[in-house]
N, C-alpha and C positions, 0 to 999 in steps of 0.2 A: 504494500500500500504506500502511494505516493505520499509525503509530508505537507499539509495543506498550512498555509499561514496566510490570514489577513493581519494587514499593520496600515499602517499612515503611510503614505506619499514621500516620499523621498528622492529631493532632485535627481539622483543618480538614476531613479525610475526613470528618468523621462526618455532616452532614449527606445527602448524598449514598448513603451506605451505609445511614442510616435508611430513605433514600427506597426505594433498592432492597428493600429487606426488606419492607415495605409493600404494594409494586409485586409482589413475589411470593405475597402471602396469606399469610405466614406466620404457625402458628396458635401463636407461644409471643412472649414477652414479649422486645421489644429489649434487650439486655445493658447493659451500662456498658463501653463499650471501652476505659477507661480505667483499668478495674481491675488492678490486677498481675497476677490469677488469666490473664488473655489474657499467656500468656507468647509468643507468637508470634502477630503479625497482621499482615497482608501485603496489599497492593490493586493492583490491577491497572489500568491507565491505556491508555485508545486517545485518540491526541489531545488528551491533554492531561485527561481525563474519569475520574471510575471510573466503570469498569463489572461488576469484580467485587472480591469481596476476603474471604480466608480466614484467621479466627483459630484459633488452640488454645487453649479453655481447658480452666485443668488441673480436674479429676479425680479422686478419690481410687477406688481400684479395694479394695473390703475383703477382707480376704485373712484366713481362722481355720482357726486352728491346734487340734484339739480331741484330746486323748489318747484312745484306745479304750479303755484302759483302767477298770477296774470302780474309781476314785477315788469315784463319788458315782452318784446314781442319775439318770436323767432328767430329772427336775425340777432335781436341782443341775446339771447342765452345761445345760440352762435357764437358769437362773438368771445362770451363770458367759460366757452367753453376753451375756444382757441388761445384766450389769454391766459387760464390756466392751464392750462399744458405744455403754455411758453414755459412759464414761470417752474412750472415741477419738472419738465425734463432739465431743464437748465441746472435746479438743483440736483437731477439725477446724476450729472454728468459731474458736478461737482464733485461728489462722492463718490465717484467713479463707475457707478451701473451701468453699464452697456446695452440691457434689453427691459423691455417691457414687456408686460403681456396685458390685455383687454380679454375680457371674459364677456359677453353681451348674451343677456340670457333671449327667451322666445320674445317675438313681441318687436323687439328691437333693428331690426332687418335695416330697417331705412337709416338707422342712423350709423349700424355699421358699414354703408356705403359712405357715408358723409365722412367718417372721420381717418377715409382712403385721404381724405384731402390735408390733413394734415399727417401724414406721414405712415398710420397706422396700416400694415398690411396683414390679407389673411396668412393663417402659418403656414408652412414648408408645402408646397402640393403634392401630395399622393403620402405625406405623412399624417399617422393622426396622433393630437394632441389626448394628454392626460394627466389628471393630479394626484396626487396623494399626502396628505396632511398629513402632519406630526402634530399630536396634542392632542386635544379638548377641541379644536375649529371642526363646525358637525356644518356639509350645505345636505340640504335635502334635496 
């Protein structure tokens, strides 16, 4: 029986983890694992080898908050929408986050066309998207 070990990420991993990502075709751009954004990376060892190895990078998930109420017309909460989003990505970027994600539940169709226009795209084509919480955070 082969000696199985998970441990933490260790620069000296990186070669090896390159090599795998390659070896799978994989059609997006190898990370910097070295970034703080990978708050959890983990690699897997048979014999002393990696053979596989799973990071988390963080994420920002956009979350709006928008009154129904009759405050301004269409175009102002438009508007109210594209200012903030100036403003939060800008801080994302500050703190270094890289990606977003938008969740838009049913209902919502038309506005996920609209905010194509500021920058927001659907995810990867012919991948599908999925979550999994750590904690107490229950969506039904």
């Amino acid at each position: 029986m082969k000696e199985v070990l998970i441990r933490s990420y260790q620069p000296s991993d990186l070669a090896a983890i390159q090599k795998i990502h390659e070896e799978n075709k994989l059609d997006y751009k190898f990370p910097n694992l070295d970034s703080p954004l990978f708050a959890v990376n983990k690699v897997l060892l048979t014999d002393g080898k990696v053979r596989a190895s799973m990071a988390f990078l963080m994420v920002a998930e956009a979350n709006l908050w928008m009154s129904r109420e009759s405050w301004t017309d269409a175009e102002g909460k438009w508007l109210a929408v594209k200012a903030l989003d100036k403003e939060a990505m800008d801080a994302a970027k500050d703190i270094g986050l890289d990606g977003v994600q938008c969740f838009l539940p049913p209902g919502y169709e038309r506005f996920g066309k609209r905010i194509k226009d500021i920058g927001y795209r659907a995810d990867r084509p012919g991948w599908s998207g999925f979550s999994k919480h750590v904690g107490e955070r229950k969506c039904e």
